[in-house]
N, C-alpha and C positions, 0 to 999 in steps of 0.2 A: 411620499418618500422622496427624499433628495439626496442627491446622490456628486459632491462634486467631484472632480480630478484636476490636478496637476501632470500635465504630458511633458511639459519642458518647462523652462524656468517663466518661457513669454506666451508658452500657450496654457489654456485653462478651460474649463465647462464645467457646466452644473445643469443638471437633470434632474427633473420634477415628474414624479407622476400622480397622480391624483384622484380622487374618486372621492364622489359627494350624495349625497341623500336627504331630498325636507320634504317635510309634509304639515299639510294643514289642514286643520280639523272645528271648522269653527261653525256652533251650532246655535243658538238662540231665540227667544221670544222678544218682543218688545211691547208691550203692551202701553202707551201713550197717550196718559192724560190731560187733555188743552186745562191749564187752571182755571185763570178767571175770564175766557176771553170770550164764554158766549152763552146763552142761554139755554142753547141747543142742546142734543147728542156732540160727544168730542170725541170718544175713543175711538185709536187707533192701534189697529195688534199689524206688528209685522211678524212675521217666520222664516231665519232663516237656515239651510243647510249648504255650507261654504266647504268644501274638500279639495286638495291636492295634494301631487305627489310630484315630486322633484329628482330625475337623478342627473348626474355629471358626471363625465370622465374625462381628463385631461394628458398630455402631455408635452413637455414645455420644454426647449431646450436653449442655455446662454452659451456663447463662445467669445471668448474672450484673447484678442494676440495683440502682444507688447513687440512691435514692429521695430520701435526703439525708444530711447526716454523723450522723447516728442511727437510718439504717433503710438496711439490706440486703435484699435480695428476693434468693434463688437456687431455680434451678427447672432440670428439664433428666429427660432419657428414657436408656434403656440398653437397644440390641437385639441379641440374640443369638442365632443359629442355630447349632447344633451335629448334628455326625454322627459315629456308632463303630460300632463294627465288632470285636466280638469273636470270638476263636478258640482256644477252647482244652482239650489233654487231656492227661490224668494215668492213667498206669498203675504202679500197686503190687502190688509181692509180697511174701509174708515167710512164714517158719517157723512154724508156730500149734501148743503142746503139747496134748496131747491126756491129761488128768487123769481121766476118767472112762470111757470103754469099754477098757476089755482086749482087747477083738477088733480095735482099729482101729490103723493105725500109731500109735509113740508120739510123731511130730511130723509134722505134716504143713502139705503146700507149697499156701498160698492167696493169690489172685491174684486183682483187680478193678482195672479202670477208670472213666472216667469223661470225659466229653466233651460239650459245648455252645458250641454258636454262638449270635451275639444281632448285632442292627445296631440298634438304638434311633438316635434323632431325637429333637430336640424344638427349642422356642424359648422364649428368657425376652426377659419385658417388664420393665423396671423405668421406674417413675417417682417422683419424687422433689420435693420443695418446703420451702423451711426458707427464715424469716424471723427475720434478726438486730437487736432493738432495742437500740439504748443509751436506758432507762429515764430514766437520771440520769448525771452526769459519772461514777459509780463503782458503777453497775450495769448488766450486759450482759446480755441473755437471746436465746437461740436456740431459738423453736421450730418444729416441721417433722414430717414424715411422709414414708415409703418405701412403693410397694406396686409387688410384684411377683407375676409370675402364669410357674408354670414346666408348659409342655405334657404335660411325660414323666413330672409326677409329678400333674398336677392341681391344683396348688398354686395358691392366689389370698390371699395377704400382704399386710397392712396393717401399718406397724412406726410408733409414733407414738414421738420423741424429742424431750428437752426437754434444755436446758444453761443454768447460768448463771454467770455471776463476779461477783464483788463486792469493791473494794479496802477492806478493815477500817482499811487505814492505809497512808500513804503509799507503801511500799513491802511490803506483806502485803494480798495474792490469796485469798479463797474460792472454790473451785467447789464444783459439785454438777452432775450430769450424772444422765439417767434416760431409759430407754431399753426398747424391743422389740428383737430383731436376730433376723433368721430365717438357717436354715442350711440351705441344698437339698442334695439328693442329687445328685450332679451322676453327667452322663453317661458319665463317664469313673472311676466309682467303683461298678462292681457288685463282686460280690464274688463273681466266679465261678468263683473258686480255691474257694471253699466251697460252690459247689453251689447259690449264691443269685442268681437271673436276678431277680430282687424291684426295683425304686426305692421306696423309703421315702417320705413327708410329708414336709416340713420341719420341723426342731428348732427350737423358740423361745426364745431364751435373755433373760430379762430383767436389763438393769445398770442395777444402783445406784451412784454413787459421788460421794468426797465427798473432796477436799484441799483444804490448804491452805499457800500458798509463802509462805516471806520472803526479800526480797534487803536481805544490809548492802552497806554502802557500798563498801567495797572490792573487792564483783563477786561474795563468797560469797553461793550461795543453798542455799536448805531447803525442802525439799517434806516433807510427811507426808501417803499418799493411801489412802484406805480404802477396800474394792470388796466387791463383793457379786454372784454373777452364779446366777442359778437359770433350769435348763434346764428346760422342760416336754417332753415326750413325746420323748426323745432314741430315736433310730433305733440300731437293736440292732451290736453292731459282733461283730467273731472276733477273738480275740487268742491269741496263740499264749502260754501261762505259762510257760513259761522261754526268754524273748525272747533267744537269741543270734542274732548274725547268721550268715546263711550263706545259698549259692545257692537252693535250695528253702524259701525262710522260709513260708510257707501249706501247703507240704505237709510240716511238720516232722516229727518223731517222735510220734507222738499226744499232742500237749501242745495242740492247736487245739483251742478252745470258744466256744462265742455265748452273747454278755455282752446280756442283755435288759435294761437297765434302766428303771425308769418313771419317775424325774428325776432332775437332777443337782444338786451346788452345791457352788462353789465362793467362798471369800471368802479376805480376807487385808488386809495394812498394810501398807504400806512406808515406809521413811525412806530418803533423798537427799540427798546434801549434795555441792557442786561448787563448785571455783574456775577459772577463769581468769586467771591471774598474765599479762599482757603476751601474746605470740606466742612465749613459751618455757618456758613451762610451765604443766602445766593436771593436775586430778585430781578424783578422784569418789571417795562412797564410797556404799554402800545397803545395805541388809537389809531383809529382805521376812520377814513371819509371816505363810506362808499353808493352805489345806488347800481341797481338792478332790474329793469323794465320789460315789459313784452309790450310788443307791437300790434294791437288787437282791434282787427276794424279801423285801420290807420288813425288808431289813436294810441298813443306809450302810455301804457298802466303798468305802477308798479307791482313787482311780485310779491306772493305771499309773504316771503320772511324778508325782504327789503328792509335793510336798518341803516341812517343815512350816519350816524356816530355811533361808533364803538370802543369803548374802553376795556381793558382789562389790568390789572393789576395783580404780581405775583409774591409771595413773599417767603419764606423756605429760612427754615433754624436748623440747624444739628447741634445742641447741647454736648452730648456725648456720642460714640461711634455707633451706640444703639438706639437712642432716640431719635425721634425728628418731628418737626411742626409744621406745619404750614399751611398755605391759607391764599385762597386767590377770589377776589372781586372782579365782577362783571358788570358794564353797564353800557346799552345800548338803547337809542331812541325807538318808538314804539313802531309794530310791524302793523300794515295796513289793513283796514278793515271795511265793510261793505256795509252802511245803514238798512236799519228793516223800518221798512214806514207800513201804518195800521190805518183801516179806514173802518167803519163800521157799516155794516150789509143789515140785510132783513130777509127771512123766510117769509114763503106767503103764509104763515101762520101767526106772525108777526114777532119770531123769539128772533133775536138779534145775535150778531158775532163778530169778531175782530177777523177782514183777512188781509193777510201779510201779503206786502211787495217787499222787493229789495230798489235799492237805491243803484248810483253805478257801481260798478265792480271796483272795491280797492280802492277809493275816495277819500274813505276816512282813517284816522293813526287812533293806534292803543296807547293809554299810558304808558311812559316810558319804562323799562325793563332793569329791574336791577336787584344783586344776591350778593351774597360772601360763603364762600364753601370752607371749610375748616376738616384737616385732618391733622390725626394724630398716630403714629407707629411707633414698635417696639422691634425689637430682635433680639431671639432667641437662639443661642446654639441649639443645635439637635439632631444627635449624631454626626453623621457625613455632611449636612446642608445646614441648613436655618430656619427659624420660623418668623415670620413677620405677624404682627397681633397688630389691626388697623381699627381705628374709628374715626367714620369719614361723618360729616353734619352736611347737609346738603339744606342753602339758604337758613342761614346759620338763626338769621334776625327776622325770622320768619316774614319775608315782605310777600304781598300779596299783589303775582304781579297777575297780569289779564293773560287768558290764552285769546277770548273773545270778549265782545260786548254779550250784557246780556239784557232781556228786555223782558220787564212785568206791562200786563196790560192788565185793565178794566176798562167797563163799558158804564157810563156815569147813567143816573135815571133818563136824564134827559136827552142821550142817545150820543152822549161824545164817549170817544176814545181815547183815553187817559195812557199817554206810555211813558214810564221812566227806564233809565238803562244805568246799569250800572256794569259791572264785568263778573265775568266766570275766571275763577283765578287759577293757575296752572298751579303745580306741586307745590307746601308748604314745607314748613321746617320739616326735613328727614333724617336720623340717623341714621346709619349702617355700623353694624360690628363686621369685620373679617379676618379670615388666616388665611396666609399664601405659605407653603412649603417651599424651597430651593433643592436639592442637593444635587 
């Protein structure tokens, strides 16, 4: 519920009150069959029972005083109480070969579990205060501080930020923007799919950055914005290295490991250019050069989604005041990937099998990454509101791009390991029909 008011013409607030509820219910089998990779037994059954329950309640309040047409004052509080409730267990089995005693079976059937419950609580305080000067007719400055205090981790945060703009020229903007931002663990983020009941500190990420816009006359504008963001003490995360999706994603195939890292950073540039022609046609276009690393083991490995070129492409029709078209392209270089190398082993019974290593973390790139998404709307009077009637095509040109590498193995007679790789491809061509109401 929100709630604003007008007191005077220069004072103002708005009041938020809040209240939230999730829950998770996620149950499965996996039963996992190695293909061609060994002579042996290969199945593997997972079982999992994954449950929670999520509530929130909040209360948030902005104030706002117009001190005079060159000073802004804004100030205002953020309370939050949270409760969860975890439940959750995993039981694995699988064939294990048996390479060195001759007295014992030559594969044998091994089987563990695992199970943990947790109800954490806690409450976050935030407050907040930032004062807007206009300096001069063509320089602005905002400055202000955050500090929040979170019970479930112990956290007590001060985030001090500065912004300012400057008009170089009539129609060309400077900013510059600099900044603390803290990132809590929040209570609904254990990780107890990994055996980890832990809440972390909060992560401090400090941003630099710096643009600059020009608008010509005819409504084209250009931005070029340059960024800079370094994490200090980033909280340890699990990633699964050959990220495909499926039911049991945390309890994958032993590809789960904890990524420790002691900072991050990431920077990059972008360029922007947009028009708006009239109410019937509008377009964009942008490219980003950026790179994002973690510090692991004093060596910089790039992260999961790290894409060093990024394009987008926008393009927007309105025929008449009820149609419209339009259509945006994407294309960024490929996001890193971790080789799996296969060596071929022997039971003491002499049936043979592929087992997998991995390579270093994050070494190798996917094909590069690219779609065109396509929609189409209508509008419909109806009654008091409107109806909007949409068909959205989602990777129009159906390209088949990689979520991961993938890897077929065989084991040849004469006792090699045969591996080609090719890719597992994320979402294909997709339709959607939909209707949005207004009134």
């Amino acid at each position: 519920m929100n709630w604003t008011a007008d007191f005077t013409h220069t004072l103002s607030a708005q009041t938020t009150i809040s209240a939230g509820r999730r829950t998770r219910d996620r149950r499965g089998v996996d039963y996992d069959v190695e293909y061609d990779y060994t002579d042996g037994p290969s199945a593997v059954s997972t079982r999992v029972d994954d449950r929670g329950t999520f509530n929130f309640y909040g209360l948030k309040q902005n104030w706002g005083l117009m001190v005079s047409d060159r000073v802004l004052v804004r100030w205002g509080f953020d309370l939050r109480h949270g409760l969860a409730d975890y439940d959750y267990y995993r039981w694995r089995e699988e064939w294990v070969p048996n390479t060195t005693d001759p007295t014992a079976p030559a594969w044998v059937r091994r089987s563990d579990s695992f199970s943990t419950k947790a109800s954490p609580s806690g409450q976050q305080i935030g407050l907040f205060q930032s004062n807007r000067l206009r300096l001069m007719d063509r320089f602005t400055v905002e400055v202000g501080f955050r500090y929040d205090h979170q019970s479930h981790t112990g956290d007590n945060t001060l985030s001090p930020r500065v912004n300012a703009a400057i008009d170089v020229a009539p129609r060309t903007t400077l900013r510059a923007a600099w900044g603390y931002y803290y990132q809590s663990h929040g209570l609904d983020e254990l990780y107890v799919a990994d055996g980890d009941d832990r809440f972390y500190p909060s992560q401090r990420a400090e941003h630099r950055i710096l643009g600059l816009e020009h608008r010509l006359n005819d409504g084209t504008s250009f931005r070029v914005e340059a960024y800079e963001r370094r994490i200090s003490d980033p909280r340890p995360e699990y990633r699964s290295l050959v990220p495909t999706i499926q039911a049991l994603w945390e309890e994958g195939d032993g590809d789960r490991v904890r990524v420790a890292p002691t900072r991050g950073l990431a920077r990059g540039i972008e360029f922007l250019a947009r028009r708006d022609v009239g109410r019937r046609f509008a377009w964009s276009a942008s490219y980003a050069l950026a790179r994002a690393d973690d510090e692991i083991g004093g060596v910089w490995v790039p992260r999961p989604r790290d894409q060093r070129h990024t394009v987008r492409l926008e393009l927007a029709y309105r025929p008449t005041p009820s149609w419209s078209l339009s259509c945006a392209w994407q294309y960024h270089s490929g996001w890193p990937g971790t080789r799996e190398d296969y060596e071929v082993m022997t039971a003491v019974d002499g049936s043979r099998f592929a087992s997998r290593t991995f390579g270093p973390i994050y070494r190798e790139r996917l094909p590069a990454y690219h779609r065109l998404d396509v929609r189409v709307s209508k509008l419909f009077p109806v009654g008091i509101g409107q109806l909007e009637a949409y068909l959205d095509v989602f990777n129009a040109y159906n390209r088949k791009n990689a979520e991961a590498f993938e890897y077929m193995v065989w084991i040849t007679p004469q006792g090699r390991a045969v591996v080609e790789r090719g890719i597992n491809p994320l979402l294909r061509v997709f339709p959607t029909f939909g209707a949005r109401w207004e009134f």
